[in-house]
N, C-alpha and C positions, 0 to 999 in steps of 0.2 A: 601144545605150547601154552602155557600160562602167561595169562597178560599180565598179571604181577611180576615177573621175572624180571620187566622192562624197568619198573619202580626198583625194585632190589639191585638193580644193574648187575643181571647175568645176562642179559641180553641188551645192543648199544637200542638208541634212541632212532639211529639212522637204520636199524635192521627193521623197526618197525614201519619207519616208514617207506622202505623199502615196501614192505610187503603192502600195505596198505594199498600203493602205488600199481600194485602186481594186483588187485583185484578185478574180477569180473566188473566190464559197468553196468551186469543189471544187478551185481550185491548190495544188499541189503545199505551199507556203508556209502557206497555212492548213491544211488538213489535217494538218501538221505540227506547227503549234500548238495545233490542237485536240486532240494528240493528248499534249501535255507537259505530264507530270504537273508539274514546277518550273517552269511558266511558271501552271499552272494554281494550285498554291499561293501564287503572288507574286500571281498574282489574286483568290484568297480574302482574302488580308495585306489587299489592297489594298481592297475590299469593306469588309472590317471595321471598317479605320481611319475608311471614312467614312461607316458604320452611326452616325446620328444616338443619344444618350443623351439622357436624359430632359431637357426643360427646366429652365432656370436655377431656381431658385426666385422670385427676382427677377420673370421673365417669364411667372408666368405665374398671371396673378387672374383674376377672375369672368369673364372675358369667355372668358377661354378654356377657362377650366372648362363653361360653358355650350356652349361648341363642341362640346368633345370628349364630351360627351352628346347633343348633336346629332346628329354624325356614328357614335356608335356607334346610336342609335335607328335614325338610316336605314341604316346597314350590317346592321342583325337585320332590319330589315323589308326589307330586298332580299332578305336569306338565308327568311325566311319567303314571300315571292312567288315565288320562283325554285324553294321546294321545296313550293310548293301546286302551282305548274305542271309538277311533275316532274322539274326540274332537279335537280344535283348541285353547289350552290355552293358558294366556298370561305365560313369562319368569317373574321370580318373582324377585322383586326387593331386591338386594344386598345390606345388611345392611349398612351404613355407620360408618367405624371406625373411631380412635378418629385420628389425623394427629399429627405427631409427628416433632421435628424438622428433624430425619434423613430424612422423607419423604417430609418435602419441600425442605431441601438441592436435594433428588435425583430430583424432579418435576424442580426445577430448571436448573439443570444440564440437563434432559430430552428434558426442550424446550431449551436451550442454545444449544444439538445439533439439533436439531432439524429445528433451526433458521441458524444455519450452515450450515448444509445441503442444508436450501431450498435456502439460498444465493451462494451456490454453483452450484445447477440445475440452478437457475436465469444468472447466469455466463455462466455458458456452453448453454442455450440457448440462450443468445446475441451473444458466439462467434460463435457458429452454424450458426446464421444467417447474421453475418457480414461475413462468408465464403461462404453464398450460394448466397449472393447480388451481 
């Protein structure tokens, strides 16, 4: 098969990457990609943009409130049977609620002290050392 075929369009665009897809993973092509670092960061980009954020606020009353106490009950109790039996489970992942505006007033206020603070240690470690100079 000539890979110019694909330019000339005797062959579609989707057959090759069909075949691509169809390769061995120790070929030469994957190993290649496994090994690029800007192919690997376009796949992070790409991961993140479709990292779900918290539900609408709209969507999501009592019923799913009651789930997500559901599922976190039986995710600690898998993690407690798994480490009665000697296992090394993972810590399950806590559902994400919907973000209200009281909670980004307080997330604000949080890093607002926060940002205080560390401008304050920044402070007392310059006068620290303009005393010890």
């Amino acid at each position: 098969m000539d890979l110019l075929d694909f330019f000339r369009g005797v062959h579609s665009w989707r057959r090759l990457a069909v075949l691509i897809d169809g390769l061995p993973r120790r070929a030469r092509l994957t190993l290649a990609q496994a090994d690029d670092e800007e192919l690997a960061e376009q796949y992070a980009e790409q991961l993140e943009k479709q990292r779900p954020g918290p539900p609408p606020l709209e969507e999501y009353g009592p019923v799913e409130q009651r789930l997500d106490r559901l599922t976190v009950a039986m995710e600690s109790l898998t993690v407690m049977v798994a480490s009665a039996l000697g296992g090394k489970p993972r810590q399950p992942a806590i559902p994400r609620q919907p973000e209200t505006a009281a909670d980004r007033v307080r997330k604000r206020a949080y890093e607002r002290r926060m940002q205080s603070l560390e401008s304050e240690v920044l402070a007392a470690q310059r006068r620290f050392q303009e005393a010890t100079e």
